[in-house]
Structure formats: structure tokens, C-alpha cells
N, C-alpha and C positions, 0 to 999 in steps of 0.2 A: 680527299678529306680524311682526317684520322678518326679513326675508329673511338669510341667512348666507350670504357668500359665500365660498369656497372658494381664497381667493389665496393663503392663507399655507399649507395644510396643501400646494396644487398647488408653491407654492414648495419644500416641504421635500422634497417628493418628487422632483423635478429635483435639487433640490442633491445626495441622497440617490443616487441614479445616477451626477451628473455627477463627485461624491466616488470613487464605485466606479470609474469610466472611468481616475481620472489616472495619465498615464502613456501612455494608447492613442495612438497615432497618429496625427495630421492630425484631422480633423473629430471624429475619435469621440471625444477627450476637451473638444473645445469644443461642439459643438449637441446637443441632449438626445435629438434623434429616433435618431441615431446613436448615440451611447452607450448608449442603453437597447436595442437591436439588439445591440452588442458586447458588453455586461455579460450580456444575456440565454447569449447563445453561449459568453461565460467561464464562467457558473454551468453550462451544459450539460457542458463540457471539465473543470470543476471535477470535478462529478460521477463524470463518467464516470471520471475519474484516481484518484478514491480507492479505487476499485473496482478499477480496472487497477494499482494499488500493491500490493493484496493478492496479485493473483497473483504478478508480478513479483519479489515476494518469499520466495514460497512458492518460485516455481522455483530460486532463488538457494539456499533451505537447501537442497533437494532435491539442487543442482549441490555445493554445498560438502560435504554428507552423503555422497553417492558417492564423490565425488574420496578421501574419506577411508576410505570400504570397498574403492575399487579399492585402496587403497595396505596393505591388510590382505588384500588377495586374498579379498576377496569382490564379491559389485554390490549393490545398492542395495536391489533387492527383497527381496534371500533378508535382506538385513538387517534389513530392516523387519519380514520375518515371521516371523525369529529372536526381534527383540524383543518381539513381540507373544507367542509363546507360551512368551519367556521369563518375561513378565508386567512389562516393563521400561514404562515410560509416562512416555514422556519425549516431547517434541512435537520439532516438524522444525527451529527455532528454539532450541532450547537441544541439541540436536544437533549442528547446525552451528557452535553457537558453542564447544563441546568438541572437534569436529574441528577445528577452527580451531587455539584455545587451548592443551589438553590433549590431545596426543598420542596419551601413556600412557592416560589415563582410555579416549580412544576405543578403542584396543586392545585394554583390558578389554572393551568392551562388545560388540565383534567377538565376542570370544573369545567370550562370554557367548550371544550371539545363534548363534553356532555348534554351541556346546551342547544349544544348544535344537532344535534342527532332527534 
């Protein structure tokens, strides 16, 4: 049986890195030993950031949520726990985006969350 040798899949697989590199800087998007070092560290960074987006934007409703119960004369928590036993189930995300938008509506739900307490 003849031997297979492995030049063209080794080829695709360099190009395949050296593809992902362009752009990087001095050596790392021209030699492969490098780039496959700094592609490896972008996928780590990559990672770690879409994880680090989730909270980042959690914190963001949470900050835009408040700003809009301090301005109803309430905080943050007693609102949150207004709504919860007001049976309001609404996520931090579309909360924010009504204190933002809709004024009035947030107002109501102050109100509402006050009620309930």
C-alpha cells in the first residue's frame, strides 16, 4: 500500500491559522509558529469576552433600571421586590429599555411595585 502523505491537509491547516492571523502585527500574521500562538490567545480573549459581555450588560439595565426608580423615589431593590410580589415578570432588559423609552409606563410600574410592598 502507498504511503499518504500529509502536505496538502498540513497546507490547509497553516493557511487556515495564517487566514485567522490577518491583520496581527509584524510576524504574527506572516510565520505560522506565531500566528498559531496569537490566534490560539485571540480564541482565549474571544472567549473570555462573550462571557464578560453578559455581565457588562446586565450591569448596564440594572444602572439604567435604577436611575429610573431613583427618579420615582424609590431604589432599585425595593423595586425589584415590588415587582416580584407584584407578579410583574418582566426581565432587567426590557425594563431598561421602558425606563429609557417610556417614561409614563415606568411610572406605572413604580406605582405598581409600590403597591405591592
Amino acid at each position: 500500500m502507498a504511503r499518504i502523505k500529509g502536505a496538502m491537509m498540513t497546507r490547509k491547516r497553516r493557511n487556515k491559522v495564517l487566514k485567522a492571523a490577518k491583520g496581527y502585527w509584524g510576524s504574527k500574521s506572516k510565520h505560522f509558529k506565531m500566528a498559531k500562538e496569537a490566534v490560539m490567545k485571540s480564541g482565549n480573549y474571544a472567549f473570555a469576552g462573550r462571557r464578560r459581555k453578559k455581565r457588562d450588560f446586565r450591569r448596564l439595565w440594572i444602572t439604567r433600571i435604577s436611575a429610573g426608580c431613583k427618579a420615582n423615589g424609590m431604589n432599585y431593590s425595593t423595586f425589584m421586590n415590588g415587582l416580584k410580589k407584584a407578579g410583574v415578570t418582566l426581565n432587567r432588559k426590557m425594563l431598561s429599555e421602558i425606563a429609557i423609552a417610556d417614561k409614563e409606563a415606568f411610572a406605572a410600574l413604580c406605582a405598581q411595585a409600590k403597591a405591592a410592598l
